[in-house]
C-alpha positions as CSV (number, residue, x, y, z in Angstrom):
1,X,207.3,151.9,39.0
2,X,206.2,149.9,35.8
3,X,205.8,151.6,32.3
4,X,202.3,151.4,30.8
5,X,202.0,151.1,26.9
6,X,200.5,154.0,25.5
7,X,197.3,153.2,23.4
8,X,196.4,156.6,22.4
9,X,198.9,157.4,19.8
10,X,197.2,158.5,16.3
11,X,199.6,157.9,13.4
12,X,198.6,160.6,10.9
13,X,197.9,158.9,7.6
14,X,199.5,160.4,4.3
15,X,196.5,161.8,1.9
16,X,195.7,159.9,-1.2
17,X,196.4,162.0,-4.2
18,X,193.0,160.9,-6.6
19,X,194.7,158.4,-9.3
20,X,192.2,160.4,-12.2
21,X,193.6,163.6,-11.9
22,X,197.2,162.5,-12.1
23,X,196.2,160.1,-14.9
24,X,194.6,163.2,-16.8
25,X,197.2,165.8,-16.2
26,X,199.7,163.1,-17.6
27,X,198.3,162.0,-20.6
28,X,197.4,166.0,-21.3
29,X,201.2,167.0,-21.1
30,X,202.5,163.6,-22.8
31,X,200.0,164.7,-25.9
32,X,201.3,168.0,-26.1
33,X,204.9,167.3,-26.0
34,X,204.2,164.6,-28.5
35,X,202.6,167.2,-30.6
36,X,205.3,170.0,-30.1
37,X,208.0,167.1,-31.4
38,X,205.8,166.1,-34.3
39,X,206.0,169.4,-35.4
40,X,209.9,169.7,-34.8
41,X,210.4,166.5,-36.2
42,X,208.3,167.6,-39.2
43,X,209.9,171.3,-40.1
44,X,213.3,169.1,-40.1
45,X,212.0,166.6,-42.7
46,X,212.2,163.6,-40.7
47,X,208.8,162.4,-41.9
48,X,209.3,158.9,-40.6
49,X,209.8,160.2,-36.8
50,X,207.0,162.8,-37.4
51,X,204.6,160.2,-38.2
52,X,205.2,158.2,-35.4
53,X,205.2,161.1,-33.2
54,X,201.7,162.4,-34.7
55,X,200.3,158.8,-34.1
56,X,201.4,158.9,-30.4
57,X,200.2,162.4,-30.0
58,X,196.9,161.6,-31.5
59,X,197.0,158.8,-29.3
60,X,197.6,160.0,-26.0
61,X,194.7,163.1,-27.4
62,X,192.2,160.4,-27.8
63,X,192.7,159.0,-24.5
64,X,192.8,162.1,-22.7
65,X,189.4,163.3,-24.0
66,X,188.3,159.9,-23.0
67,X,189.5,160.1,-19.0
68,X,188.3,163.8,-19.5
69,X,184.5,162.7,-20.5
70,X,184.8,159.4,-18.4
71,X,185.2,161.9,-15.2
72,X,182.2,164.4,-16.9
73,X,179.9,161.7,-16.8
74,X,180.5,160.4,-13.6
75,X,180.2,163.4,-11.9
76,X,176.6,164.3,-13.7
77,X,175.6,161.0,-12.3
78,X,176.8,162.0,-9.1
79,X,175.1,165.2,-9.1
80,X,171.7,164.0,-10.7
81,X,171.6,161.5,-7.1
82,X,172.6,164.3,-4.7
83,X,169.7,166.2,-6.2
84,X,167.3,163.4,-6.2
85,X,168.0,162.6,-2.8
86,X,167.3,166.9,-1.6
87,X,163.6,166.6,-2.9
């Protein structure tokens, strides 16, 4: 008796986690910690460590608002051709 390979096997591929979502969560939280040691920094009079802190935060804000409006956009677009394509 000889042993056929077996062809049929289906390896179950791990899902891709979307790269925006990750990249906007992180910059979100990084920002708000910044913030929240700015403010620390700043009640203990370490001004020099509060401004760099504030600059980071702002930063990291700026960025995230631009991932945030990057995604907003892209989905309108998306939307506007899915509707286009209905009528």
């Amino acid at each position: 008796m000889t042993i056929a390979p077996v062809n049929n096997i289906t390896t179950q591929q791990p899902a891709k986690k979307k790269i925006w979502k990750n990249s906007l969560r992180d910059t979100g939280y990084a920002a708000a910690a910044l913030g929240i040691g700015s403010a620390i920094a700043g009640s203990r009079k370490k001004i020099k460590l509060h401004k760099y802190l504030a600059l980071f935060a702002g930063v990291l804000t700026f960025i995230h608002i631009g991932i945030a409006e990057y995604y907003k956009q892209k989905s309108s677009k998306l939307a506007c051709k899915k509707d286009s394509r209905n009528k």
